[in-house]
C-alpha positions in Angstrom: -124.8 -58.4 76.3 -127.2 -55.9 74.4 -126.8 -55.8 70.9 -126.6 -51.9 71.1 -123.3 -50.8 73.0 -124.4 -47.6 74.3 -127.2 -49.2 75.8 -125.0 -52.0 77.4 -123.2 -48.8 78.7 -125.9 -47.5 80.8 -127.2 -51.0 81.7 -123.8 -51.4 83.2 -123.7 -48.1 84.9 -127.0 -49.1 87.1 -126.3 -50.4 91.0 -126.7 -54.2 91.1 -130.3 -55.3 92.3 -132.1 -58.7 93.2 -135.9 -57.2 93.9 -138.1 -58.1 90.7 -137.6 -56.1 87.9 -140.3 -54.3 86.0 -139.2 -52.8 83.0 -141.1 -50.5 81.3 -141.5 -48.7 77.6 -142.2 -44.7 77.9 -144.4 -44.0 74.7 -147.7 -44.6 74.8 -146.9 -47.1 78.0 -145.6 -44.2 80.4 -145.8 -41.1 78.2 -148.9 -40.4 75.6 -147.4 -40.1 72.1 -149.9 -40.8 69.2 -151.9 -37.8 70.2 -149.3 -35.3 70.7 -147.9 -36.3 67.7 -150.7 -35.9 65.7 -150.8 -32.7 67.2 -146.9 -31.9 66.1 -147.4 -32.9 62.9 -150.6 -30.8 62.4 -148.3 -27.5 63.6 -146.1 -28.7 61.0 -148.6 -29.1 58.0 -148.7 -32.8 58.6 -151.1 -35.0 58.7 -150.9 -38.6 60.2 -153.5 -41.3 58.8 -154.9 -44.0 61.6 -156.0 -46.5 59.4 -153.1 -48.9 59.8 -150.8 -49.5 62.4 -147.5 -48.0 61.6 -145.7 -44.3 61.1 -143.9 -44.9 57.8 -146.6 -44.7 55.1 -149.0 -42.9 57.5 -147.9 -38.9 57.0 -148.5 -36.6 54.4 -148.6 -33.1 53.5 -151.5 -31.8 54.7 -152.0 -29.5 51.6 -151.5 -32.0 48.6 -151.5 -35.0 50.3 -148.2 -36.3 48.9 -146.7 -39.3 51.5 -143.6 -38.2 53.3 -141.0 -41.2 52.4 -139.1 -43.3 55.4 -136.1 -40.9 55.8 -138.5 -38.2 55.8 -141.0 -39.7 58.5 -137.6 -40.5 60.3 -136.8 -36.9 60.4 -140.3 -35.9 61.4 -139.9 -37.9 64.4 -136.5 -37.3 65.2 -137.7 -33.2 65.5 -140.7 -34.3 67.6 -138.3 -36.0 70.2 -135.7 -33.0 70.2 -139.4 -31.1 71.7 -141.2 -33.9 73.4 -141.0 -32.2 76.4 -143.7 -29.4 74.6 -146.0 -31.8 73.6 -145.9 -34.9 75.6 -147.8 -36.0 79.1 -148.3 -38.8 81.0 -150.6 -41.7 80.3 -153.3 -41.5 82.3 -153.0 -43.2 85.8 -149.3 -44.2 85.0 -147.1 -42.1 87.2 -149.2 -43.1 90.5 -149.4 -46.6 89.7 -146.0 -47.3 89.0 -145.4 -45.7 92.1 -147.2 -48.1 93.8 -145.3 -50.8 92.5 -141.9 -49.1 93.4 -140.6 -49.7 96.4 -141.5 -53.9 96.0 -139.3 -53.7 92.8 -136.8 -52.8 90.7 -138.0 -50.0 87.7 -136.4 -49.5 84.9 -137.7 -47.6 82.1 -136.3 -48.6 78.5 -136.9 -46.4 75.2 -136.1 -46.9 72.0 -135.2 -43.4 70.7 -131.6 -42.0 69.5 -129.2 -41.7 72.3 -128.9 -38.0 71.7 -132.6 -37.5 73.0 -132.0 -39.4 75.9 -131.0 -36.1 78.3 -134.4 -34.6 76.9 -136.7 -37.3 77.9 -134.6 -37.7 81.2 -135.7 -34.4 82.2 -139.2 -34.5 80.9 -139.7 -38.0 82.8 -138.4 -36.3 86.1 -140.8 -33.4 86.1 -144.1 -35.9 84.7 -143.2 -38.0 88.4 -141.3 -40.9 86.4 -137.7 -40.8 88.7 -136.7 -43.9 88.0 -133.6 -44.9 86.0 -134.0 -44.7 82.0 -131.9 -46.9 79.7 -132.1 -46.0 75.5 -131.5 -48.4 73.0 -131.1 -48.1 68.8 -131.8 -51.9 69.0 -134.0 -54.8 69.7 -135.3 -54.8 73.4 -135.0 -58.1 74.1 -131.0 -58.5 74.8 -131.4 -55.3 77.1 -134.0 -57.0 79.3 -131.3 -60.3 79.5 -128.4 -57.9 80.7 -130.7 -55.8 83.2 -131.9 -58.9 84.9 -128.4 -60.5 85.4 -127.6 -63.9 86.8 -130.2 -63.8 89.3 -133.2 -65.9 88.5 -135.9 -63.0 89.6 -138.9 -62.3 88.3 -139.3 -60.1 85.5 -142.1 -58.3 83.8 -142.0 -56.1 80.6 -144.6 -53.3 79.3 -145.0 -52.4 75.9 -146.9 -51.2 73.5 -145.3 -52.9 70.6 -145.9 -56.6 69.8 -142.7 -57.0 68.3 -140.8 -55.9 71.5 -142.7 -57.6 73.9 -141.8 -61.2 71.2 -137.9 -59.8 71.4 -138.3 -60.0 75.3 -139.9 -63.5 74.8 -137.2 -65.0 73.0 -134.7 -63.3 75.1 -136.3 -64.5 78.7 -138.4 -67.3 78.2 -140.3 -66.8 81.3 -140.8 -63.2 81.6 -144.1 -61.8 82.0 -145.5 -59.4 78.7 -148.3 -56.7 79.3 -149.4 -54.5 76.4 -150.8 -51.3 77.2 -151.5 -48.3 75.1 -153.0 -45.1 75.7 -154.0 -44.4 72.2 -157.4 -46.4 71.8 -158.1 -45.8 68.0 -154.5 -46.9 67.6 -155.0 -50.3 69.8 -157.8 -51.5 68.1 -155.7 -51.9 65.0 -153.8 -54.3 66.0 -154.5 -58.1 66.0 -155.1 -60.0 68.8 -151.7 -60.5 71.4 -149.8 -63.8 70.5 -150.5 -66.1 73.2 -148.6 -65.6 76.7 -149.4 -61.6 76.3 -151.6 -60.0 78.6 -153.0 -57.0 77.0 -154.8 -54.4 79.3 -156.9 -51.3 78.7 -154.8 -49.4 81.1 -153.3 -49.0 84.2 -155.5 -49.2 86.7 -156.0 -52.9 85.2 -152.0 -52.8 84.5 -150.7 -52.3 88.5 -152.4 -55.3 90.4 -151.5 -57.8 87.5 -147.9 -56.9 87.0 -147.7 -57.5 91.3 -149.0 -60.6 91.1 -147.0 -61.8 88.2 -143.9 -60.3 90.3 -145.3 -61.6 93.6 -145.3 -58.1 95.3 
């Protein structure tokens, strides 16, 4: 069971399926984010600093450089969702390469963004060439993956761009195989290393062949 009910909801609305899953993260996996938000918060009089790997304690005020504080940043990103679809495209290569994978497999892209967005980004996905079905969560991702795969012991791999996601899918499924990718490359070199059994890839030309094998498609 997912630890977030309205994401158990649309889990449970999805048809049954035994193919491999691939499940799959939309910002900065699928869709670019860091750069159109920069550019958001620059229309805004916002600026975002990429000197450390996180959002909250990143944005000021352009003019006096005062932080924004968490509820504020929260806000700030809850107004760039409600116009994603304005600022937002795909991550280079993505759409055609997850194609390819899609007719050995079962897609599933998960997001975590507030449920209220999820009709936005439905739409946006649709017209950037992402059909596939789209599950939000306001929790950890790792119980999602559980319920999506089911009882059936089939393969499963997860893309993400967050460590801490692709470790909730590890405790969750203990043999699932974890890809990072990120389209933001000032933004990926902040990070540390992967923790071991994460295969990190500079994108998705690199991505597609290694996610088939690991699903054996």
């Amino acid at each position: 069971m997912s630890d977030d009910p309205e994401t158990a909801r649309q889990i449970a609305e999805l048809s049954r399926d035994t193919r491999p899953l691939l499940v799959l993260d939309v910002d900065e996996v699928l869709l670019e984010f860091v750069t159109p938000f920069i550019g958001f918060l620059a229309a805004n009089g916002l600026k975002f600093d990429t000197m450390s790997f996180r959002l909250h304690g990143n944005i000021s005020h352009a003019g006096s450089g005062d932080l924004i504080e968490n509820e504020g940043v929260t806000a700030v990103l809850d107004a760039f969702f409600a116009v994603q679809s304005e600022w937002q495209t795909a991550a280079s290569g993505a759409a055609e390469a997850v194609a390819s994978l899609a007719g050995r497999a079962e897609i599933v892209m998960l997001t975590a963004m507030p449920h209220r967005h999820r009709a936005t980004r439905r739409a946006h996905l649709d017209q950037l060439g992402f059909p596939y079905p789209l599950v939000t969560t306001e929790a950890a991702k790792g119980p999602a993956l559980r319920m999506l795969r089911g009882d059936h012991p089939r393969p499963v791999a997860f893309v993400d761009d967050l460590p801490p996601n692709l470790l909730s899918v590890r405790a969750a499924i203990a043999d699932a195989h974890l890809f990072h990718v990120m389209a933001h490359a000032e933004m990926r070199r902040l990070l540390p290393p992967m923790p071991a059994g994460i295969v990190s890839v500079e994108d998705w030309r690199d991505a597609a062949p290694r996610i088939a094998a690991a699903l054996g498609i």
